[in-house]
N, C-alpha and C positions, 0 to 999 in steps of 0.2 A: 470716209464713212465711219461712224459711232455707234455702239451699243452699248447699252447701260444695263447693266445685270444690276437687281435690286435682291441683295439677301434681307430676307425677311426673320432670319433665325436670330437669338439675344447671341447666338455665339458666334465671331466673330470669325473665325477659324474652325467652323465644327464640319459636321457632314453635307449641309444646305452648300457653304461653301465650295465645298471638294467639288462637288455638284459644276457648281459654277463655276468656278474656277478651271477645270476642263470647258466646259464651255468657250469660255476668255479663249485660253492657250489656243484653242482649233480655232476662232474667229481670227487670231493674231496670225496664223500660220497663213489665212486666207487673206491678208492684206486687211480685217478691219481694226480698228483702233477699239478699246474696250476700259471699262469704269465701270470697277464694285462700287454697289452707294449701301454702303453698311446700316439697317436702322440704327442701330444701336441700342441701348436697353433702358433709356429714358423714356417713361411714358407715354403713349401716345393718345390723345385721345377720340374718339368717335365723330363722324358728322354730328353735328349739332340740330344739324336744318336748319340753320340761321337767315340764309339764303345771301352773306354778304359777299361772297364768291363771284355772285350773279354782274356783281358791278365791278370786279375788279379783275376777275381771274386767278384771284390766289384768294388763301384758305386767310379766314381772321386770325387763325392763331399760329404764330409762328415758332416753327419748328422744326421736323425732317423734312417736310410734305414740298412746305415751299421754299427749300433748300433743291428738291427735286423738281421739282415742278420749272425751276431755272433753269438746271440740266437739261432735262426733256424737251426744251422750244429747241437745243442745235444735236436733239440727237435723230437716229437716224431708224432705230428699233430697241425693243426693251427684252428683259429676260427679267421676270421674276420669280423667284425661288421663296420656297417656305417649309421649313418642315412641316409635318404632318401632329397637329392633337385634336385627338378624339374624333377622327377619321374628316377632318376639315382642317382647311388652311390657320396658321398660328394666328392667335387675337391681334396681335402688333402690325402683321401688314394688312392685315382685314381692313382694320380702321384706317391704314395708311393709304392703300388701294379706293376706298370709299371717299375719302376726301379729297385724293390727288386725283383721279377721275372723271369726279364732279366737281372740281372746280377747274381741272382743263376743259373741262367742257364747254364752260363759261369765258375760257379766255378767247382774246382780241381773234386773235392765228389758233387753229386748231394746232394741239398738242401732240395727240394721237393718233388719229384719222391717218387712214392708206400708211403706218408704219407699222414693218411685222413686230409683231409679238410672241412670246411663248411662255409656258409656265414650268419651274419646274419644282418638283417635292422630295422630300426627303423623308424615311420612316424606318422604323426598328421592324414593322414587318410589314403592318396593312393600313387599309384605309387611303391608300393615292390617287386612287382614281376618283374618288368622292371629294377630295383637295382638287384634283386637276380640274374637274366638272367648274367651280366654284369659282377658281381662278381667269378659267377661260371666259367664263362669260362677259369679266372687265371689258376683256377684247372684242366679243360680239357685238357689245353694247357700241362700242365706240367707232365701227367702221376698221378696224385694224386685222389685217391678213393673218390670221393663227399659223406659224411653221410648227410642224411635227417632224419627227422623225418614225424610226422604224419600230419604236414599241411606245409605251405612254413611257413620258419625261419625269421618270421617276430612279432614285437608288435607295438600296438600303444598307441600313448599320446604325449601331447604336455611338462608332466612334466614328473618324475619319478614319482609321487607318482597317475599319470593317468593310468600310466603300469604297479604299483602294483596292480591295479583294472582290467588289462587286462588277467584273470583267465586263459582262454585259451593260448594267447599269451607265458605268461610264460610253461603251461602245454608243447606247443611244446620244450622250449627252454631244458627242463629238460628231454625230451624224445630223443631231439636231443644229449644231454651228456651222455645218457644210452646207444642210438646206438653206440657214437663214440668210447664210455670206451668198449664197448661190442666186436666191429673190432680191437681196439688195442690188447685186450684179443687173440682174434683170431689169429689175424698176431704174436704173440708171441707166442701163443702156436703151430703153423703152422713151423715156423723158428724154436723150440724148438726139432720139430718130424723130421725137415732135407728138410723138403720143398723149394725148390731152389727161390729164385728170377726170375722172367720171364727173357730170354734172352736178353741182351740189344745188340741195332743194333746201328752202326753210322747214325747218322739224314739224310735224302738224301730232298733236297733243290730240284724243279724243280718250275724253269720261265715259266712262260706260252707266255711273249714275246720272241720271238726269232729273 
C-alpha cells in the first residue's frame, strides 16, 4: 500500500513539509510505503474549462498535474498539504487540485473514488480551519473517505524548527497516519473477505435553470 503526500507549499523543506513529513515517518512505521510529490515553484496554471480532459483523462497542459495524475492510478490514498494565505489554501495547489480532480474525474479508471484522503495546513497563527473547509471538499466531491484525526490537521510556525516545538500540532499529524494506515488495513482486509464495492451509478447532472 501507497500514499502520496502532495506539499503544496513553494518551499520545499519549510513547515507544510515537517507537516507531512511526520505524516510519512508514522505511515512508514505502520508498514505503508509513502511519496512527497513536491509542486514546486514553477507556475501553475488554472482550469481553463477547455473541457479536453473530458476525452483523455489528463489535463492539455503538461506539467505537475499530469506528472501526478500518473502517480495517483497505482496509489492507494493521498495527503495534501498547503500552507495557509489569507485564511485559504495557497494559489499553487488550488489550481493544481482543480485540475488534477477534474480531469481524474474524466479518466478511463476512477483515480480517486473509495481512496482516503486528508488535508493538511500549515500557518503562522490563523485561518486553518477555513484552508481545511476548502481542501476537504475535493474529497467530498469525489466519493473519497476523509481520515481525521483528533483535532483539525493543522500546525503552526513561521519556521520548521517553530513546528518541531508545536507538540501537539505534530501529535495530530501522527494520529492522523495511524487512522489512515488503520482504514487502508480495513479496506484490504474487507476486499480480502469478498466485500463488494458500493454500486456505481452514471452521474445524473440537473439545471435548476430551465
Amino acid at each position: 500500500m501507497k500514499i502520496i503526500l502532495v506539499n503544496g507549499s513553494p518551499h520545499e523543506k519549510g513547515c507544510t513539509y515537517t507537516a507531512l513529513q511526520t505524516v510519512a515517518d508514522t505511515l512508514n512505521e505502520e508498514g505503508i510505503d509513502t511519496e512527497i510529490f513536491q509542486l514546486g515553484t514553477e507556475p501553475l496554471v488554472g482550469c481553463t474549462a477547455c473541457g479536453g480532459c473530458q476525452q483523455t483523462g489528463r489535463c492539455v497542459f503538461t506539467d505537475r498535474v499530469n506528472e501526478f495524475l500518473e502517480l495517483a492510478a497505482g496509489a492507494d490514498g493521498f495527503v495534501f498539504g498547503s500552507p495557509v494565505h489569507y485564511a485559504s489554501a495557497g494559489g499553487a495547489i488550488v489550481s493544481f487540485m482543480d485540475r488534477a480532480f477534474y480531469a481524474g474525474s474524466n479518466s478511463k479508471e476512477p483515480l480517486f473514488a473509495l481512496k482516503p484522503a486528508a488535508a493538511v495546513v500549515s500557518a503562522r497563527r490563523a485561518g486553518t480551519t477555513a484552508a481545511l473547509d476548502q481542501l476537504n471538499k475535493y474529497f467530498t466531491i469525489s466519493q473519497m473517505p476523509v481520515i481525521s484525526s483528533r483535532y483539525w490537521n493543522m500546525v503552526h510556525g513561521t519556521k520548521p524548527e517553530d513546528v518541531a516545538k508545536d507538540l501537539e500540532g505534530l501529535q495530530v499529524m501522527r494520529v492522523l497516519a495511524r487512522n489512515m494506515a488503520w482504514f487502508l488495513k480495513c479496506k484490504e482486509a474487507g476486499m480480502k473477505a469478498g466485500v463488494p464495492f458500493p454500486q456505481r451509478e452514471d452521474a445524473i447532472r440537473t439545471n435548476f435553470i430551465r
